[in-house]
N, C-alpha and C positions, 0 to 999 in steps of 0.2 A: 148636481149642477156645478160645485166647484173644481171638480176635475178637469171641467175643459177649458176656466179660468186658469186653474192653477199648470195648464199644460202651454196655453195662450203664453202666460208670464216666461215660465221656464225656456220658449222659444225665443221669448226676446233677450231673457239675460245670455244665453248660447250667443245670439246674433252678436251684443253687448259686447262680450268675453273676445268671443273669434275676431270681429269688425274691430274693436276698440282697441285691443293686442297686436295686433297685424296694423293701425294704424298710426299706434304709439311710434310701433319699430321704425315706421317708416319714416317718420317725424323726425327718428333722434338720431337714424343712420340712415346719412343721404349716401349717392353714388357720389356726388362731388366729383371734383378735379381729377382724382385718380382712375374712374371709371371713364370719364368723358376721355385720358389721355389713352387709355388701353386699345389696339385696334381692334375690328370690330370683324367678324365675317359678313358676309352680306346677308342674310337672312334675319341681321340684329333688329328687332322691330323699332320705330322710333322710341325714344323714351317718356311721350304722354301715354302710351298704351298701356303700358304698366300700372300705374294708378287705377286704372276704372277694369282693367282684369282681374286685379285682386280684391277687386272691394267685393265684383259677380258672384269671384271663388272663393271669397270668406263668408259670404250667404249664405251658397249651397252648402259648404264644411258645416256649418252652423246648426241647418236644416238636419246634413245626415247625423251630429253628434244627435240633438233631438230628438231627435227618429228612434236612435238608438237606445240613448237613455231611456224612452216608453219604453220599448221594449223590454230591457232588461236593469236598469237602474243603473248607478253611479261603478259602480264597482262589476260589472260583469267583464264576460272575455272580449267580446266583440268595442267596449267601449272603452278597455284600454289599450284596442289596438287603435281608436282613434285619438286616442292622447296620445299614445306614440307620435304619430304623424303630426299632429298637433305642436309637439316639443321641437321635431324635428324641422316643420316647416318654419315658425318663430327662430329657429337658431339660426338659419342658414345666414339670413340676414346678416347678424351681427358679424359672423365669421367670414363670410364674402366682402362687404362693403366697409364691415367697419375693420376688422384687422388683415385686409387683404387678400385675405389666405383663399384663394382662387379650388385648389389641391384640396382642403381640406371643406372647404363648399363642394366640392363635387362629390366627397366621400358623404355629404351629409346629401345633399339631393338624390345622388341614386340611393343611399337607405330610407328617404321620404318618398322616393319611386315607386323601391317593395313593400315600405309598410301598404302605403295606398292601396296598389295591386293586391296586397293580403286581406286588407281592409274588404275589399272589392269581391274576393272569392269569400270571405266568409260573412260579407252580414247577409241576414234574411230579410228584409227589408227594399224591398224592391225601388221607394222614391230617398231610399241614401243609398242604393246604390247608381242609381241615375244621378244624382249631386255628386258623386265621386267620379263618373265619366271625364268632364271636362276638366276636373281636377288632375284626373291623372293627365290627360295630353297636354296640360300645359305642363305641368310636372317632366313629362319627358322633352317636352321640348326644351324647360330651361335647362335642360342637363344636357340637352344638347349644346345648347347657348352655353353655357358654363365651360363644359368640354372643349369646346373651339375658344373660348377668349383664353382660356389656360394652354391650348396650341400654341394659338398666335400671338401670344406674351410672353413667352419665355423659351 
């Protein structure tokens, strides 16, 4: 009977960890002035949309780490390709918004691209890999977003 307490817990600290991380970042590196001055291609969404997509997409991230850890625990293959993604997805941030660097946000989204997609072709876990679907196409999207502001700004 305490395993599916003790499974219950482990999913919220996941939620915790992914949601509270991803919402730190957000907090301490805004887009600001420099992003609002950049142009913009036309498919750029408004920027309310952002907040409430990744709160969706650090759910589901949360869910598939979860997932995976039953599965296989702290330390297997499959769950540190999700901390890949994981390091990768939390950095982009800093390096996009907060030190600018446009170039070197894009080299860090398309590697959060393939881990994903790697992510994607090797868990066995059939509801993280359905939490990784909308992950990845927003994922390719921002890289497209990323790709054209780095266009059309320099």
């Amino acid at each position: 009977m305490t395993r599916p307490l003790n499974e219950k817990l482990a999913l919220g600290i996941f939620i915790l960890i992914v949601v509270g991380m991803g919402a730190l970042i957000g907090l301490m590196i805004r887009p600001g002035e420099w992003y609002a001055s950049l142009t913009k291609p036309p498919f750029n969404p408004p920027n309310w949309v952002f907040g409430p997509a990744w709160m969706i997409l650090y759910v589901l991230i949360a869910i598939a780490g979860w997932k995976t850890w039953k599965a296989e625990g702290l330390s297997g293959a499959r769950m540190k390709i999700w901390y890949g993604q994981m390091i990768l997805n939390w950095l982009w941030t800093p390096v996009f918004f907060g030190l600018h660097a446009m170039a070197f946000g894009l080299v860090i989204i398309l590697g959060l691209l393939v881990v994903i997609s790697y992510f994607l072709v090797r868990t066995r876990d059939r509801v993280a890999r359905l939490c990784f679907v909308p992950y990845a196409l927003w994922v390719a999207f921002a890289s497209t977003l990323n790709s054209s502001l780095l266009l059309l700004n320099n």
